[in-house]
ZAMARGU-4260 file (C-alpha; in steps of 0.2 Angstrom, whole numbers, plus 5000, padded with zeros to 4 digits):
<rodrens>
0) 5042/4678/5230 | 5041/4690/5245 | 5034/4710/5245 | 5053/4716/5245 | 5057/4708/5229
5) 5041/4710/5220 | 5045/4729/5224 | 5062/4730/5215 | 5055/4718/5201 | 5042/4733/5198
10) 5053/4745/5203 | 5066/4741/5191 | 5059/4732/5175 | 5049/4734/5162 | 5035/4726/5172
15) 5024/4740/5174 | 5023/4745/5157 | 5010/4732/5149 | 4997/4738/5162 | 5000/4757/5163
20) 5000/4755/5145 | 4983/4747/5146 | 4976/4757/5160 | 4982/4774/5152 | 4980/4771/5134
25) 4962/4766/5136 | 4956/4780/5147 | 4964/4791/5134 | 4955/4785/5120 | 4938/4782/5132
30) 4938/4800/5140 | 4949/4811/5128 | 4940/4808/5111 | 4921/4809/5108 | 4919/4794/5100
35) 4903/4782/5096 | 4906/4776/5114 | 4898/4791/5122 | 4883/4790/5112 | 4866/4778/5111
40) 4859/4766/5123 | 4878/4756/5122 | 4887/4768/5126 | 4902/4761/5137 | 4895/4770/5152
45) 4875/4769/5148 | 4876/4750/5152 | 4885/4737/5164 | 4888/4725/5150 | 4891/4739/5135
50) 4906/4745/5146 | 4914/4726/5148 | 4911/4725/5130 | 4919/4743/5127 | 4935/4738/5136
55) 4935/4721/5126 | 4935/4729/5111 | 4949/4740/5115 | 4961/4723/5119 | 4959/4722/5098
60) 4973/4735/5100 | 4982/4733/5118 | 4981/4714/5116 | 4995/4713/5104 | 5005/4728/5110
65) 5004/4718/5128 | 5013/4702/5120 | 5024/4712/5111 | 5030/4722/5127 | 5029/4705/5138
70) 5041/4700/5123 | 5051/4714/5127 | 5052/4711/5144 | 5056/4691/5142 | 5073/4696/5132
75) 5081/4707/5148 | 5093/4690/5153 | 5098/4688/5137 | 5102/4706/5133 | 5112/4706/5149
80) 5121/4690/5143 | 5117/4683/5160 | 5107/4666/5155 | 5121/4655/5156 | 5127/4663/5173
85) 5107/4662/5179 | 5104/4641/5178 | 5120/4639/5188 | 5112/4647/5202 | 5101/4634/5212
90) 5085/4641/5211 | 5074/4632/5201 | 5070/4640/5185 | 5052/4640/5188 | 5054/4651/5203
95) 5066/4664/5193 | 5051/4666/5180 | 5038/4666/5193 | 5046/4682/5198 | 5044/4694/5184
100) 5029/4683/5177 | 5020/4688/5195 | 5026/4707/5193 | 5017/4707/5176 | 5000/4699/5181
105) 5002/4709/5196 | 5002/4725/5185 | 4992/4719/5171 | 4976/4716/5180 | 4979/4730/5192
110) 4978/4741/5178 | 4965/4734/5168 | 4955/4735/5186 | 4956/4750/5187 | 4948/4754/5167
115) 4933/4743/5174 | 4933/4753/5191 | 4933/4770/5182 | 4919/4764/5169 | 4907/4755/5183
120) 4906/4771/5192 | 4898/4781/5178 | 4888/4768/5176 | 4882/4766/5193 | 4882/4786/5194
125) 4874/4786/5177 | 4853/4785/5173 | 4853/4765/5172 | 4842/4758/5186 | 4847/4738/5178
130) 4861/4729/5189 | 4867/4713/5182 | 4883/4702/5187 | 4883/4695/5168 | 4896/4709/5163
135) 4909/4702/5176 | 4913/4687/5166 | 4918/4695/5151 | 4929/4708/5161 | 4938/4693/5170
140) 4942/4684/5153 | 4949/4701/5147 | 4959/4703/5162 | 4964/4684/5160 | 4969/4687/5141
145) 4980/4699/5144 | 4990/4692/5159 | 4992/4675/5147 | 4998/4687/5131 | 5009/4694/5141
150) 5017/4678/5148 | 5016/4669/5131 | 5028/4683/5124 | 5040/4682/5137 | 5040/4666/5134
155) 5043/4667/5118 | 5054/4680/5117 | 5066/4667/5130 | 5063/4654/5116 | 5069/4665/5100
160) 5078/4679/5110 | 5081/4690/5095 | 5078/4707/5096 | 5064/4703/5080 | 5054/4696/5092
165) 5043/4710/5100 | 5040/4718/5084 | 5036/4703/5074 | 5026/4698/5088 | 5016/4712/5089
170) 5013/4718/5072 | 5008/4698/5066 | 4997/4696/5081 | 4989/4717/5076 | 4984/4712/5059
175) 4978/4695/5063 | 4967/4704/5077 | 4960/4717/5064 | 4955/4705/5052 | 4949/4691/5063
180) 4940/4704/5076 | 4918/4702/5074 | 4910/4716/5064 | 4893/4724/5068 | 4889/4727/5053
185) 4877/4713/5055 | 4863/4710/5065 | 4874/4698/5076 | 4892/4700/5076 | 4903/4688/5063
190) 4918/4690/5058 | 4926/4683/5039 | 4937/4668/5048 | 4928/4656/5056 | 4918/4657/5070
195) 4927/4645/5084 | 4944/4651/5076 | 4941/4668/5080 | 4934/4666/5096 | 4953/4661/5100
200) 4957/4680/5100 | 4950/4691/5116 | 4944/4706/5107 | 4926/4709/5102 | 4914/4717/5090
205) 4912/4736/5092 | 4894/4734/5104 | 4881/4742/5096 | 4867/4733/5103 | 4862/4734/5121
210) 4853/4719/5125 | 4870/4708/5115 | 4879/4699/5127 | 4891/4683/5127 | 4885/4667/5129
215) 4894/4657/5144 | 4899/4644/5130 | 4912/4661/5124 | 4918/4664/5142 | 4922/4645/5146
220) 4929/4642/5131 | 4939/4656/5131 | 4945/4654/5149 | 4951/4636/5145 | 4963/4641/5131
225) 4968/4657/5137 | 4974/4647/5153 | 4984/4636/5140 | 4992/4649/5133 | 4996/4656/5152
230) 5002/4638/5155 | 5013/4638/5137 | 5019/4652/5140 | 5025/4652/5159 | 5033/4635/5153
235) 5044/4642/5140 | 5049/4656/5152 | 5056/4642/5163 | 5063/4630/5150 | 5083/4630/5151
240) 5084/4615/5139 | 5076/4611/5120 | 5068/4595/5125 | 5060/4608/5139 | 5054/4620/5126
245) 5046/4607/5114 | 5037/4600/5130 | 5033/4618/5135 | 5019/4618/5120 | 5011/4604/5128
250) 4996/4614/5138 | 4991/4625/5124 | 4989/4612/5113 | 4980/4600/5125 | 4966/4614/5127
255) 4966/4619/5108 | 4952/4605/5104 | 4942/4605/5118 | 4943/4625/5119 | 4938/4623/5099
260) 4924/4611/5102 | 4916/4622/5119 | 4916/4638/5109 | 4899/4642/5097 | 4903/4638/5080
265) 4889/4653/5073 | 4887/4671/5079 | 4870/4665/5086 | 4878/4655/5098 | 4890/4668/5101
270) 4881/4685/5105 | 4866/4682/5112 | 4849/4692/5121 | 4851/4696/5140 | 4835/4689/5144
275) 4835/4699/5157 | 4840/4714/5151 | 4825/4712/5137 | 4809/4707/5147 | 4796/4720/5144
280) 4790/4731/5161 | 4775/4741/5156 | 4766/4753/5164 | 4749/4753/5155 | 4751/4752/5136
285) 4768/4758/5137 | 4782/4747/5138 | 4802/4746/5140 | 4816/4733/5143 | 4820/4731/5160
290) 4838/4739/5155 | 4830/4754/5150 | 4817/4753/5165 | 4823/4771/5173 | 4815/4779/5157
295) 4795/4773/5159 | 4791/4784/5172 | 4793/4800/5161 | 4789/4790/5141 | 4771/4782/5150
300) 4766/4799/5155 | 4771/4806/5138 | 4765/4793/5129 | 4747/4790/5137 | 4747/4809/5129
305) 4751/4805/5113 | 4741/4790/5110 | 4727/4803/5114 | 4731/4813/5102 | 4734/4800/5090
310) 4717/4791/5092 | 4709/4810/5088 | 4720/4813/5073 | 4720/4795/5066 | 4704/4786/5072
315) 4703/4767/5068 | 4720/4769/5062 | 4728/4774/5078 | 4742/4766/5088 | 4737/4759/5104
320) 4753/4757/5114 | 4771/4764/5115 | 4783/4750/5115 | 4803/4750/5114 | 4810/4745/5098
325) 4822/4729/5103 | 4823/4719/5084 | 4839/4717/5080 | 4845/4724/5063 | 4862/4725/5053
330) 4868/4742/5049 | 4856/4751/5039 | 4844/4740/5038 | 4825/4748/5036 | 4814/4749/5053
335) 4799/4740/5053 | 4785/4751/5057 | 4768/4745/5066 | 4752/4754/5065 | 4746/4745/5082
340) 4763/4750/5091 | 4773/4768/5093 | 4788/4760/5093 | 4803/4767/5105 | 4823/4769/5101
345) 4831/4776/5113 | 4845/4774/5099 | 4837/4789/5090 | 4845/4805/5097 | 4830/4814/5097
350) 4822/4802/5106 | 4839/4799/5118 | 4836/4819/5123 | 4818/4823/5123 | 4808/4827/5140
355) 4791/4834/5144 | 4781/4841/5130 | 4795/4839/5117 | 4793/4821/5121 | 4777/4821/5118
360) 4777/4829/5101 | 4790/4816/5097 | 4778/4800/5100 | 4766/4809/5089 | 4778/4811/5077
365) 4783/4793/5078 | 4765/4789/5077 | 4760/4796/5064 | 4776/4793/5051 | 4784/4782/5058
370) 4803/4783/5050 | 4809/4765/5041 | 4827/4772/5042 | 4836/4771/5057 | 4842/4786/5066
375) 4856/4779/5080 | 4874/4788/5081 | 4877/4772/5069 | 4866/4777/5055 | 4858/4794/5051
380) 4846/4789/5037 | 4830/4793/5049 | 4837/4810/5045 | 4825/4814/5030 | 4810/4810/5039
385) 4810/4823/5053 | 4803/4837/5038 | 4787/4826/5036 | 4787/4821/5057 | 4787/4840/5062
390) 4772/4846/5049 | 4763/4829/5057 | 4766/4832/5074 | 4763/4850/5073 | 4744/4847/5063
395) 4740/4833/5078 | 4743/4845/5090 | 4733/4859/5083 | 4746/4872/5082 | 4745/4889/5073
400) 4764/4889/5069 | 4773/4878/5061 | 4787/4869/5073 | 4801/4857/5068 | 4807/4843/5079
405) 4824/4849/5076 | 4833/4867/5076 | 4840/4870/5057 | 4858/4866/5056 | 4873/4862/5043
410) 4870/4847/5041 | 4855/4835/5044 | 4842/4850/5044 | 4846/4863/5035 | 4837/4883/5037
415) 4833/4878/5015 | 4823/4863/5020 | 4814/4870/5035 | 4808/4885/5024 | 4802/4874/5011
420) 4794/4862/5024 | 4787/4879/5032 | 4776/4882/5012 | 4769/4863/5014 | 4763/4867/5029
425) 4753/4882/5025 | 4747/4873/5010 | 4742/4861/5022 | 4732/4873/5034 | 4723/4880/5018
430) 4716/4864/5015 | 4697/4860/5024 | 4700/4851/5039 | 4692/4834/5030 | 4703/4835/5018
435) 4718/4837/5030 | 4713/4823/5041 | 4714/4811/5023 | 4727/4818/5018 | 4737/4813/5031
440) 4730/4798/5031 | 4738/4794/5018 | 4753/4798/5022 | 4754/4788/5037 | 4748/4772/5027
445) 4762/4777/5015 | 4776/4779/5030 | 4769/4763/5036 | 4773/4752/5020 | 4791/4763/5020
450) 4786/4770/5004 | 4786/4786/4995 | 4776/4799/5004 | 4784/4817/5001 | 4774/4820/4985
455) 4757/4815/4994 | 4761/4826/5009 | 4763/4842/4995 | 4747/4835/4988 | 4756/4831/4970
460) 4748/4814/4971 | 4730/4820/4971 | 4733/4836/4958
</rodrens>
């Protein structure tokens, strides 16, 4: 296969479709709509290994539609009516599907390329300071999946060349990926089906964790039936004969079992901790994940300020470091608070945003009632504690006036619940400053144990 023909192939086929399909699909639905994937600490640009895990989550889509447009492609000689005419030529068949099996890699992986190339440079231009080849694997068996989609349905689609084929392809393949696909809605990713059979299809959970990542178990068991299928598939594009089509399914199902016995059989095997992502650099009592290293510089200045102001409004009782928040927990499952630890989520948007003294007010916040719901782009339960944080953070500090951690707005704070929050306060301020100090006290043991504390900051409980 020379440059010249490779040209006209692309030039004159459906080649190209599948990857500018890919390429320009994906880029729409990345940097058109503001999505989940802009926002948190695993946003597709915020991490090396959140964007691979972004782009493989968008093959739950383009996967099948690849298959079906390979099928598309694979019934050209028979819409011509030229197969018969073709195998009396005496190329070998092999080296008539190399041809437009070539062109489509070509494309394919060109094209999903250049979506990695695109996200890795926000990421690299982005606030990260972590670098890790672990992403790249995860990336090549995407690239790989889609180049041995594409082959198996023109394979296919020479085997059964009905004009059914693309669409029944397509739409079996779409509904079998929705349904298999991980959710996140746990702590690790599962899906319903299980664990090994779903592994079998390239597209993954939504990432929503940071320091998630693959095991190597997924990509080598992955790699070994995707290359199968690639085999399977190229061999059915070849096959003039039936006897050459039954053997065609030979590779596929030679890698089936060992594929199905290398790949994890629980999600714990399957998404793992990037140990290296996660190991703690601290810089006194304050502490991040390496990943999230480029913010310690401005959160241990900030929070050496608040555990000062901590210690003076809490005593004893005080927190005595600043610590990222890395446990994993399914979708709205309650925060564990500590009373020896501020702890960090750069998840929380107010957290994500904050800089100098508003960062600082924040800690205090977190210190002194802590929120058991979360409050990540995911889930925005943490809401209702940001009344009870700003009247905290304002008495720590000392301030004359009353100031919320967040502006009123439609919908999570509303100008209502800051005027109400504005009358516990001066309720508050009336009281003798002993009675202050116990008074919050108690509700930082209360936020502590994630109970009830409202009535006991209006000082119902003690009327």
């Amino acid at each position: 296969m020379n440059a010249r023909v490779l040209r006209i192939e692309l030039k004159r086929s459906a080649a190209p479709w599948p990857g500018l399909v890919v390429l320009a699909g994906s880029l729409a639905v990345l940097l058109l709509i503001d999505g989940i994937w802009w926002q948190g600490d695993a946003g597709w640009t915020a991490q090396w290994t959140s964007m691979a895990l972004w782009t493989r989550y968008l093959l739950s889509f383009w996967w099948p539609l690849v298959v079906g447009l390979g099928a598309v492609y694979g019934l050209r000689d028979s819409r011509s009516r030229m197969t018969e005419l073709l195998t009396t030529t005496p190329l070998p068949a092999w080296r008539r599907a190399a041809l437009p099996a070539g062109a489509t890699a070509l494309v394919l992986a060109s094209g999903f390329g250049l979506l990695v190339l695109v996200g890795g440079v926000q990421v690299a231009l982005g606030a990260t300071s972590y670098t890790s080849l672990g992403w790249l694997p995860i990336s090549l068996v995407a690239a790989l999946s889609l180049v041995a989609g594409a082959v198996f349905g023109m394979g296919l689609a020479r085997a059964v060349p009905s004009a059914l084929t693309p669409p029944a392809l397509t739409v079996l393949l779409l509904l079998t990926t929705v349904s298999l696909r991980p959710s996140h809605d746990e702590a690790l990713p599962s899906s319903v089906a299980p664990n090994r059979l779903a592994l079998l299809l390239p597209a993954t959970a939504e990432p929503r964790e940071m320091l998630l990542t693959l095991s190597g178990s997924v990509h080598l068991g992955q790699t070994l039936w995707l290359l199968g299928l690639l085999a399977t598939g190229f061999a059915l594009l070849s096959a003039a004969t039936l006897r050459a089509r039954l053997l065609a399914v030979a590779p596929v199902l030679a890698v089936a079992a060992p594929a199905l016995l290398i790949l994890p059989a629980t999600p714990r095997d399957t998404y793992v901790i990037d140990k290296v992502a996660a190991t703690l650099v601290c810089d006194g009592p304050v502490c991040v994940t390496q990943a999230n290293r480029s913010h310690l510089p401005e959160l241990a200045s900030r929070g050496k300020d608040a555990l000062r102001v901590l210690h003076d409004a809490l005593g004893d009782k005080a927190p005595n470091s600043v610590r990222e928040d890395t446990r994993l927990r399914a979708l709205g499952e309650e925060r564990r608070p500590s009373g020896d630890t501020v702890l960090v989520d750069f998840d929380d948007p107010l957290i994500a945003r904050a800089t100098g003294a508003e960062l600082t007010r924040l800690l205090i916040a977190e210190g002194l009632v802590p929120n058991c719901a979360p409050r990540t782009p995911w889930e925005g339960g943490g809401q209702v504690d940001i009344p009870a944080q700003s009247i905290a953070a304002s008495w720590a500090l000392g301030d004359h006036r009353f100031t919320p951690l967040q502006s009123p707005d439609s919908y999570a704070y509303s100008q209502r619940e800051q005027t109400d929050d504005e009358i516990v306060w001066q309720r508050l301020m009336a009281l003798p400053p002993a009675e202050q100090r116990s008074r919050m006290a108690e509700v930082h043991a209360a936020a502590l144990s994630c109970t009830e504390y409202t009535e006991a900051l209006a000082g119902k409980a003690t009327q």
